[in-house]
N, C-alpha and C positions, 0 to 999 in steps of 0.2 A: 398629371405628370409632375416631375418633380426637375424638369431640366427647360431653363429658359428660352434656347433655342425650339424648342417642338414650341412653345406661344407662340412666339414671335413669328412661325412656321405657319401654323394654324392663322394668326392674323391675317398673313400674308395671301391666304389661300381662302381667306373668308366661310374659313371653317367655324361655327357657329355653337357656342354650346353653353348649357345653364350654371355649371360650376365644376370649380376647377378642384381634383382633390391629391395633395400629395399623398395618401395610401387611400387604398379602396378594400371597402369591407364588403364584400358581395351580398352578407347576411339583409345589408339593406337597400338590397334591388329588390324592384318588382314588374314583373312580366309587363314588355313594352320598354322597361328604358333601356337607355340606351350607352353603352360603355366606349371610347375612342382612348386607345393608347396604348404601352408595348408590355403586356401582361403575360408573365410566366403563364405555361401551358395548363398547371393543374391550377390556377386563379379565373384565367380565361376558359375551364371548362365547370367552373361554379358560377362563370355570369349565365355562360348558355343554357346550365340546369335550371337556372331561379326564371328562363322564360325572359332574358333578355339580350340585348344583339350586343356582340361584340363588334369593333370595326380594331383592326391591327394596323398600327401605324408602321408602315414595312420599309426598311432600305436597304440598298446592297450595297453595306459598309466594306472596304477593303479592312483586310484581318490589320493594317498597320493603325489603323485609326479606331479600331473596336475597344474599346473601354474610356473613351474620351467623352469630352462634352463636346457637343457637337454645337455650331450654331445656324442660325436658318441659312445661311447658304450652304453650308456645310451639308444639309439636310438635301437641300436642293439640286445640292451638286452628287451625292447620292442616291439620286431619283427616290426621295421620301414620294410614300400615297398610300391611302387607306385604301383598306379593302376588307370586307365583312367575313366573318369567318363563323363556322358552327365549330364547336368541339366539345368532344363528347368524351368521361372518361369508361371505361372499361373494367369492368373489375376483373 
């Protein structure tokens, strides 16, 4: 991730992870790892093709606050949670 509240979020929550990337290249997953955070649809459906887990950092932002930087309470006061997702695309 590239926005300081979602760490500070993740701290908080003692969310646990081996490193932090501001952009992700899917090319260099391999079946088993593992991805946490808010990935456009067709990026999040090349981590689950290479055989690896998505988890979607999800909130239910009100539309007045959508394109802001959010910070961990802000997150929290949005009910931020991850939750694991397959996705698949379709030709």
């Amino acid at each position: 991730s590239r926005h300081p509240g979602a760490f500070q979020w993740a701290k908080r929550k003692r969310i646990s992870f081996d490193r932090a990337l501001l952009h992700l290249n899917p090319d260099k997953l391999r079946p088993g790892d593992v991805v946490i955070g808010m990935l456009p649809v067709h990026l999040a459906a090349q981590v689950c093709a290479r055989q690896a887990r998505y988890f979607h950092l999800a909130m239910d932002v009100p539309y007045e606050c959508r394109g802001m930087e959010l910070s961990m309470d802000d997150m929290s006061l949005f009910s931020a949670r991850i939750a694991e997702y397959r996705v698949e695309s379709i030709p």
